[in-house]
C-alpha positions as a Markdown table, in Angstrom:
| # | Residue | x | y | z |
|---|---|---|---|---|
| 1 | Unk | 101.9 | 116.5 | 128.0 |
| 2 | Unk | 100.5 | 112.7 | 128.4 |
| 3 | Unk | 101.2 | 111.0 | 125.6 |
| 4 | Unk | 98.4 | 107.7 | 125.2 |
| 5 | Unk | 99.8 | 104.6 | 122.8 |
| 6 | Unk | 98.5 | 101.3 | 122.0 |
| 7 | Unk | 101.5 | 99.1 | 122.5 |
| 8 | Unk | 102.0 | 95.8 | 120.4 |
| 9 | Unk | 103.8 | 92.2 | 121.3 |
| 10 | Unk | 104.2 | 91.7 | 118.0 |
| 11 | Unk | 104.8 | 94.8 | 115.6 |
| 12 | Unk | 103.2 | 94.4 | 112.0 |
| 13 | Unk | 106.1 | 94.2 | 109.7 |
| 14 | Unk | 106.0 | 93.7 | 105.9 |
| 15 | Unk | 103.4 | 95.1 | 103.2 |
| 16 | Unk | 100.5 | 94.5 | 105.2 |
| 17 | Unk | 102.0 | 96.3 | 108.4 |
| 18 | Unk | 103.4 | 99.2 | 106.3 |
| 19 | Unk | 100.0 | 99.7 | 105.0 |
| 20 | Unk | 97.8 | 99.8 | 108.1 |
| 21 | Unk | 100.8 | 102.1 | 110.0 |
| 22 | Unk | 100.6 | 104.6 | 106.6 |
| 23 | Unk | 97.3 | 104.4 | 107.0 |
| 24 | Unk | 97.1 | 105.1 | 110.5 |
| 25 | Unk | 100.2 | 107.8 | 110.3 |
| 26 | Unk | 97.6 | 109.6 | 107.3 |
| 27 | Unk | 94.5 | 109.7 | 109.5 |
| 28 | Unk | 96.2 | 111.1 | 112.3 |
| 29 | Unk | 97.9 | 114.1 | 109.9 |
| 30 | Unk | 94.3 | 114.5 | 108.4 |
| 31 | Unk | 93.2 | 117.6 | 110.7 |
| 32 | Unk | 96.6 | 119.5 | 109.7 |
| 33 | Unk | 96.9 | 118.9 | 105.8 |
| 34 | Unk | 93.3 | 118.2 | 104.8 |
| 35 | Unk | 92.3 | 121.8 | 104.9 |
| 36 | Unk | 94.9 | 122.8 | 102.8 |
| 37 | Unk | 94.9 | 120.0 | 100.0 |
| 38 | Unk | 90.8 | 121.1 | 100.3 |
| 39 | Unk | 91.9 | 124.8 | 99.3 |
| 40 | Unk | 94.3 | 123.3 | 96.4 |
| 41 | Unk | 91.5 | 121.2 | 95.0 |
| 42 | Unk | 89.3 | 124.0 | 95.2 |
| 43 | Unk | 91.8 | 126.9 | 93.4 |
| 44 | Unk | 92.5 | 123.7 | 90.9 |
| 45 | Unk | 88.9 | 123.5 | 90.0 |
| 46 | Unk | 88.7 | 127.2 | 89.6 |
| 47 | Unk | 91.7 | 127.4 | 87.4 |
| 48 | Unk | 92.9 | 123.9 | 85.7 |
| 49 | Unk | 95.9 | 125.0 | 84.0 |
| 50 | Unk | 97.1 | 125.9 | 87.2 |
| 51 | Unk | 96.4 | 122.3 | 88.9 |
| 52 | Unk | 99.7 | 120.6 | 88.0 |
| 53 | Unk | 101.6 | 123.8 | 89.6 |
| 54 | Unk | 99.7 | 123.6 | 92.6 |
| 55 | Unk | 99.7 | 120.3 | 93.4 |
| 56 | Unk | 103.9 | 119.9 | 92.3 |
| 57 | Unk | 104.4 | 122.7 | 95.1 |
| 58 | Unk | 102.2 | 121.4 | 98.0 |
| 59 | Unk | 104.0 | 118.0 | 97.3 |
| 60 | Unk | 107.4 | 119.2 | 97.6 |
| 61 | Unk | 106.1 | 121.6 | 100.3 |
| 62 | Unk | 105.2 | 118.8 | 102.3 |
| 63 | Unk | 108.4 | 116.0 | 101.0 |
| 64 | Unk | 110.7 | 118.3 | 101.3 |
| 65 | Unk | 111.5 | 118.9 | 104.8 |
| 66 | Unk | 110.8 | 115.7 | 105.3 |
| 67 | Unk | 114.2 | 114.8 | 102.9 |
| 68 | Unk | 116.3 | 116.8 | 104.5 |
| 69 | Unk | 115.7 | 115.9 | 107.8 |
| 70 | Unk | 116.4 | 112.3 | 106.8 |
| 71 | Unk | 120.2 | 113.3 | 106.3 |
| 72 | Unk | 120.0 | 115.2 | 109.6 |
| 73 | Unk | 118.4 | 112.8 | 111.9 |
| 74 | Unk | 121.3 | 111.5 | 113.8 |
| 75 | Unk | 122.8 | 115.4 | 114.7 |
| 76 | Unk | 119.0 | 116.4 | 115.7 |
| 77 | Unk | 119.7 | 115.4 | 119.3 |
| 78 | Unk | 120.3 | 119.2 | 120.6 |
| 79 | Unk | 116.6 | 119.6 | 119.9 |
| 80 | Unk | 115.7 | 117.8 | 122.5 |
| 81 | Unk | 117.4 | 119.7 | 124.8 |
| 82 | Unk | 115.9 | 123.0 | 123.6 |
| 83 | Unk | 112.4 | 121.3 | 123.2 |
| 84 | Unk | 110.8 | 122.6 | 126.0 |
| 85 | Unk | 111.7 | 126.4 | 125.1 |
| 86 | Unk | 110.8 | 125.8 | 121.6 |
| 87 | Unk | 107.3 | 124.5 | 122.7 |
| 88 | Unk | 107.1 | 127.5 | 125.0 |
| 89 | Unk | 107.8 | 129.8 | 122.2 |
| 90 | Unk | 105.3 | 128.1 | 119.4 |
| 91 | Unk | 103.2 | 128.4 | 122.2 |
| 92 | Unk | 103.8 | 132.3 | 122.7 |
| 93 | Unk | 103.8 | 132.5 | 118.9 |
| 94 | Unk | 100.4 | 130.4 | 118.5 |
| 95 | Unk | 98.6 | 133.1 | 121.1 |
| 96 | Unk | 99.9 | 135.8 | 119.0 |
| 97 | Unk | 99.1 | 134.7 | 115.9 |
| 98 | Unk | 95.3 | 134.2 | 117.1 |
| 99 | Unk | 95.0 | 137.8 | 118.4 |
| 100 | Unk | 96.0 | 138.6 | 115.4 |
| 101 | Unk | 93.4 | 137.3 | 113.9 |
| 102 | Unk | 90.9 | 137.5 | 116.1 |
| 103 | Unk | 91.7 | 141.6 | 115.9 |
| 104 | Unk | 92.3 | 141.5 | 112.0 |
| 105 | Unk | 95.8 | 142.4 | 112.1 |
| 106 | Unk | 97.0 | 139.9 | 109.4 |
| 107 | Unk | 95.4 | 141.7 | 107.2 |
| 108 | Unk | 97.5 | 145.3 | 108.6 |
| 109 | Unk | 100.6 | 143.0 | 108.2 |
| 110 | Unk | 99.8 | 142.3 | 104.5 |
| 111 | Unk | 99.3 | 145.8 | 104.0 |
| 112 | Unk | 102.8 | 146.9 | 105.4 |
| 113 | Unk | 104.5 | 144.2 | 103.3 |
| 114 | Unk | 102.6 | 144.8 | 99.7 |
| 115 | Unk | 105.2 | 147.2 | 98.8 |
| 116 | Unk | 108.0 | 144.4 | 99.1 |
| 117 | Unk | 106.1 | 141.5 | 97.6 |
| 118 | Unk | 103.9 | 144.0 | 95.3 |
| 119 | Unk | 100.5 | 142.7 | 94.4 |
| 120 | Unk | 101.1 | 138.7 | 94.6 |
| 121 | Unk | 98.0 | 136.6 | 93.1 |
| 122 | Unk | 99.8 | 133.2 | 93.9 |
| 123 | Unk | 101.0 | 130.8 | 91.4 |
C-alpha cells in the first residue's frame, strides 16, 4: 500500500501541462482499457456495420461513470471511511473470480443464466 510520486515545484499548468498529464493519466490506464478497445477493434473489423455501435457503447461505458461522479464528488467522503473493507472485499471477490476461471466455472455460470438472458450474441 506504498504509493511512489514524482513531486513537482512548479506544476505544469496550461495546454502544454494538460497535454503531458493526459498523456501520462492515458499510459498509466493503458494495461486496463487497452485490451478491451483491442477486442472492439477486432469485433469492428469482423463486422463493420457494427463498429459505430461498438465503439458509441465502450465510450459511454467508460464517460459515463465518470459524469456522474463529477456531480457526486463532494458527498464521496464516506468512501473513505469504508475503503479499507471495500478493498478487502474486491480483494475476496478478485480471488474468487480467478478460481473461477482457473476451474472453468464462468462458463457453468453462463449456463445457469442462458434461460434469463436467452441466447445473447452481443450488440
Amino acid at each position: 500500500m506504498k504509493d511512489r510520486k514524482i513531486q513537482f515545484k512548479n506544476r505544469p499548468s496550461g495546454f502544454i501541462g494538460s497535454m503531458f498529464i493526459g498523456t501520462a493519466f492515458g499510459a498509466g490506464w493503458t494495461p486496463c482499457n487497452g485490451p478491451i478497445i483491442g477486442a472492439i477493434f477486432a469485433m469492428s473489423a469482423t463486422e463493420p456495420n457494427n463498429a459505430l455501435i461498438l465503439m458509441v457503447v465502450y465510450c459511454l461505458g467508460f464517460a459515463v461513470p465518470f459524469f456522474i461522479l463529477s456531480f457526486f464528488v463532494s458527498r464521496t467522503r464516506w468512501m473513505l471511511k469504508y475503503s479499507n473493507t471495500s478493498m478487502k472485499i474486491g480483494g475476496i471477490v478478485m480471488i474468487l473470480m480467478g478460481i473461477l476461471l482457473y476451474f472453468d466455472g464462468l462458463t457453468q455460470i453462463i449456463i445457469w443464466l442462458q434461460p434469463l438472458f436467452g441466447d445473447f450474441q452481443g450488440f
